[in-house]
C-alpha positions, 0 to 999 in steps of 0.5 A: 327559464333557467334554474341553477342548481341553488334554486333546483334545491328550492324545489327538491328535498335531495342534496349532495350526494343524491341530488342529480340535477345540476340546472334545469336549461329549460322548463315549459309548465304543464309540458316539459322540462330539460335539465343535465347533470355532469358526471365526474369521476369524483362521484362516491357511486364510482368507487363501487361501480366500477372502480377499473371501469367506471360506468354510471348507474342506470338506476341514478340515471332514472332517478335523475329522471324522476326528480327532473320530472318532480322540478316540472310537478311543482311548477306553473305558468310564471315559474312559481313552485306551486307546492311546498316542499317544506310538506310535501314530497314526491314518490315512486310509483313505477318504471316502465319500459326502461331501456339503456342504450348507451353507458355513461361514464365520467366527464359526461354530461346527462341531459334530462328531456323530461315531458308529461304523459298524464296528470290525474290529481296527484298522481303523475306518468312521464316520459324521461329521456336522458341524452349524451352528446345528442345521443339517446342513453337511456329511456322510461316511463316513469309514474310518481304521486305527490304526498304529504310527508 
């Protein structure tokens, strides 16, 4: 399944300059879900990061994880969203064992390889992978739970 970038605002609550998923390539529910964004140098994050070397931020990287992981939270079997998001949101809980091996930088395209390692109730644990031309980027374990706003 192939969500392009006005059906992943159907899911999440981001928009621009915050929404850091450009299309969901593949989405296997209950399993995994692969995604990219491309990264151009017209984002506002490199106008202070850095402006002579611009290297895209670890931390919207894991953010870009996370609400990958979200997309895969809120889908089933038959790519039906099964909460919606007009009452619900997804938080933040932890990040473990983050490890960046590879700096972005424009003209790059992220892509997302995200899979659940656990699902209890609301609460979820991933493991995020982010690639760069087949090349591993950045890595973590990433928890979130699913509230009420």
């Amino acid at each position: 399944m192939v969500l392009d970038v006005n059906e992943v605002q159907k899911i999440l609550p981001h928009r621009v300059p915050f929404l850091l998923v450009d299309r969901v390539t593949a989405i296997k529910a209950g399993e995994c879900v692969e995604a990219y964004k491309n990264i151009s140098i017209s984002e506002p994050v490199f106008q202070g990061h850095f402006p002579d070397h611009p290297i895209y931020p670890g931390v919207m990287i894991l953010e870009g994880m996370a609400q990958t992981g979200a997309i895969l939270a809120f889908y089933e079997e038959g790519g039906e969203a099964v909460k919606s998001i007009e009452d619900k949101v997804f938080y933040f809980m932890s990040i473990d064992k983050a490890k960046f091996r590879k700096p972005i930088r424009p003209g790059d395209r992220l892509e997302y390889r995200v899979s659940i390692l656990k699902h209890k109730g609301a609460v979820w644990v991933f493991e995020g992978k982010a690639f760069v031309d087949g090349q591993l980027a950045c890595e973590a374990e990433l928890k979130a739970m699913v509230v009420d706003k």
